[in-house]
N, C-alpha and C positions, 0 to 999 in steps of 0.2 A: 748414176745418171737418172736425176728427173725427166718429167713429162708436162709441156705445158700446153692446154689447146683451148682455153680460154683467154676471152681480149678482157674477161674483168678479173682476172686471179689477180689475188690483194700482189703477192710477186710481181707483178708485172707494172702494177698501182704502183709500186714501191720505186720500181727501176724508173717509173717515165717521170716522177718527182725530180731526177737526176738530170730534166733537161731545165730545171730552174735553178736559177745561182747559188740562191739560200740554202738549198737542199741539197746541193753539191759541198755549202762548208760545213751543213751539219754532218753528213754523211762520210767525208770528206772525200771523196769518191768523186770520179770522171768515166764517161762511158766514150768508146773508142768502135767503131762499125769499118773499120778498114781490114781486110784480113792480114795483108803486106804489113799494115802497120803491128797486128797482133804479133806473126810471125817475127818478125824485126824486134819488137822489144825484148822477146824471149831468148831467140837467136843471139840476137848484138849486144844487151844490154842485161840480158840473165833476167828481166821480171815478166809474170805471170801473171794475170788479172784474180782479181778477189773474186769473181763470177765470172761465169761464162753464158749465152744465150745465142744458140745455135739452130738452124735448120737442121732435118734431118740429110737436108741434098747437099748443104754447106757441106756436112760434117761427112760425108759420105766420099765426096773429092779432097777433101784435108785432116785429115783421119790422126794426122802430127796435133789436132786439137785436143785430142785427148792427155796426149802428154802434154801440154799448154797448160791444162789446168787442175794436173795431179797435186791437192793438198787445198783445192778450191772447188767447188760448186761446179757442175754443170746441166744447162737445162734444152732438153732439148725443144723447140717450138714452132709450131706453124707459122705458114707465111702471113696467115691473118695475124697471127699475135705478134710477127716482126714488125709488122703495120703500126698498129700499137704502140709499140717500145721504139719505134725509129726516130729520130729526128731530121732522115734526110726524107728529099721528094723521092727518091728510089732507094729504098734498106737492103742491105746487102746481105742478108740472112745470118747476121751476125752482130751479137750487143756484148763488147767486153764489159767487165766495168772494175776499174783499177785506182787502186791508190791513189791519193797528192803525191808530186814528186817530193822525196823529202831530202835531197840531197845538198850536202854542206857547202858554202862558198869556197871557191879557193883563193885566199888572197894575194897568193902568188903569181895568177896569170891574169891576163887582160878581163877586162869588164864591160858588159854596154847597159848604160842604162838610156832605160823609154819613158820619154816625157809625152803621155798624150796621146799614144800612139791608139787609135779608136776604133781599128778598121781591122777586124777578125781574121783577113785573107791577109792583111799587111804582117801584121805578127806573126804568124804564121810561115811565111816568106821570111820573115827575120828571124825566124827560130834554126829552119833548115840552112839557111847562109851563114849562120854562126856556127853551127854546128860541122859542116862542109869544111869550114877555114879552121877547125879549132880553137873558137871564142865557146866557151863553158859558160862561164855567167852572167847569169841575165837579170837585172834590177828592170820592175816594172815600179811605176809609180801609182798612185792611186786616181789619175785619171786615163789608165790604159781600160783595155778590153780585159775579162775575163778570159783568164790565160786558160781555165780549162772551157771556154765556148766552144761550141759544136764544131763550131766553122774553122776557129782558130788549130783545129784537134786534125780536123781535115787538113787542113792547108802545111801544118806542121809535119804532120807525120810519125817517122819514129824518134826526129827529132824534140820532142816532150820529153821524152825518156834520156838524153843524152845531154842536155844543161841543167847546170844549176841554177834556183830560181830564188831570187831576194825581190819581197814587197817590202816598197818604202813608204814607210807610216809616219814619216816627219824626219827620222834620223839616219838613215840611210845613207843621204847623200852629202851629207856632212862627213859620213865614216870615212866613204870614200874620197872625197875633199881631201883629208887629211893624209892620207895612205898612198896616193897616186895623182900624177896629174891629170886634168881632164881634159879630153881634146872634144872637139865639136866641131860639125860642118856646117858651112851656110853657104847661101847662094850663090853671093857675088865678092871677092875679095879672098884674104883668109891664105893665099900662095900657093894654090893645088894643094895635090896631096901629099905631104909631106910627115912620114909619123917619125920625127926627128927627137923623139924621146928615149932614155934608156930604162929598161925595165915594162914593169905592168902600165897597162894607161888605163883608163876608163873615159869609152868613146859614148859623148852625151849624141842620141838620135830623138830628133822630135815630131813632131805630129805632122800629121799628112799634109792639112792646110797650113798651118801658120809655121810648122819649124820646130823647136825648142823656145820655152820660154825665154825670155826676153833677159829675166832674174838671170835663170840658170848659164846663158850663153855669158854673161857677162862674168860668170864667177869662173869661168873653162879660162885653164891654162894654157892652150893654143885654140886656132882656129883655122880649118884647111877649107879648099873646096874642089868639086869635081869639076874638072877643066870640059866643056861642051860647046856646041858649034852657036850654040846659043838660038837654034830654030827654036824652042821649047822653052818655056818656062822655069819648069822645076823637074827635077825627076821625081819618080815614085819613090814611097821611101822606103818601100821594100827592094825596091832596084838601089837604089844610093845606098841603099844600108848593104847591101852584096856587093857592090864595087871596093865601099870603104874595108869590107870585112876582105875580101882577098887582095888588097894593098896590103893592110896590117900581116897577112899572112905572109906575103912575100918578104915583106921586110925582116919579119921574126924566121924564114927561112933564113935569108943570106947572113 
């Protein structure tokens, strides 16, 4: 167990590089400031952060952090130097910093991919509502959010740790094209919810303002929608993507 009680230790230079994107793929590294959430991926999901970076008072009430990071780094540091390395407006006295997820597709269970989806808290909400209903894989497209963003990390929880994650680079969605059907929701029309398919599906969810592209919903092999009173608009689609995701669960229940 190190000691750190400077705000300029090159270590510490190094960690807050980790709150810019580029630095995050070279590194390939994400930093996680939630204790719940540290606890949670060790606990539920068996992984351990590549580093640790700890208060003395953190570590003095969760003292289980020590075995958190048996066979990795720990450092312990002031609250100035949380300051430092934090990326929230109040740091928890705690900077994991963990691996990319690197876990395999499964192409035997349901799919959702994100056309667009821009909004760090919105994914984040769709990460844990899939994770909840047991939806495992997640296709992000290449104009989503950084899936390891601060906010997206927050909002997610220890579900980061519990999906599988495919970026689609061009061919992605063609794979699944051909592998499963695609169902997609829109606003008006579409027959409610109905996931009247047998087997895996791959449920297209699109961007906050506009929806799914326009392309994409036309190549979808069905099209539902969530039946509402109609005072509102649209729903959020972090909320419409929790509604769709525990239909599809009930359904694969009965």
């Amino acid at each position: 167990m190190k000691e750190i009680i400077s705000r300029g230790n090159h270590t510490i230079k190094e960690l807050k590089k980790l709150q810019q994107k580029k630095f995050r793929y070279q590194q390939r590294a994400f930093m996680v400031e939630n204790i719940v959430t540290v606890k949670d991926a060790w606990q539920v999901s068996g992984v351990k952060p590549r580093v640790l970076f700890v208060t003395a008072s953190v570590l003095s009430h969760h003292p289980w952090l020590e075995e958190v990071t048996k066979g990795g780094d720990i450092f312990v540091i002031t609250p100035e130097v949380n300051e430092v390395a934090s990326e929230l407006d109040t740091p928890t006295g705690l900077v994991a910093v963990y691996d990319f997820i690197e876990h395999e597709l499964d192409w035997e269970t349901n799919f959702v991919y994100l056309n667009k989806v821009a909004d760090p808290g919105n994914l984040g909400t769709i990460l844990r509502s899939a994770a909840a209903f047991g939806i495992k894989n997640i296709v992000l497209d290449k104009g989503c959010v950084d899936l390891y963003n601060a906010k997206v990390i927050q909002a997610a929880k220890n579900a980061i740790f519990l999906c599988n994650f495919g970026f689609d680079q061009g061919n992605l969605w063609a794979e699944l094209k051909s592998k499963m059907p695609v169902v997609t929701s829109i606003v008006t029309g579409g027959g409610g919810i109905n996931f009247n398919t047998a087997g895996p599906i791959c449920l297209l969810i699109g961007s906050e303002s506009h929806g799914a592209d326009k392309e994409l919903v036309e190549q979808a092999d069905h099209t539902i929608s969530i039946p509402t009173s109609g005072a509102i608009e649209s729903l959020n689609v972090g909320v419409a993507a929790s509604i769709l995701f525990y239909e599809l669960y009930k359904k694969n229940k009965d």
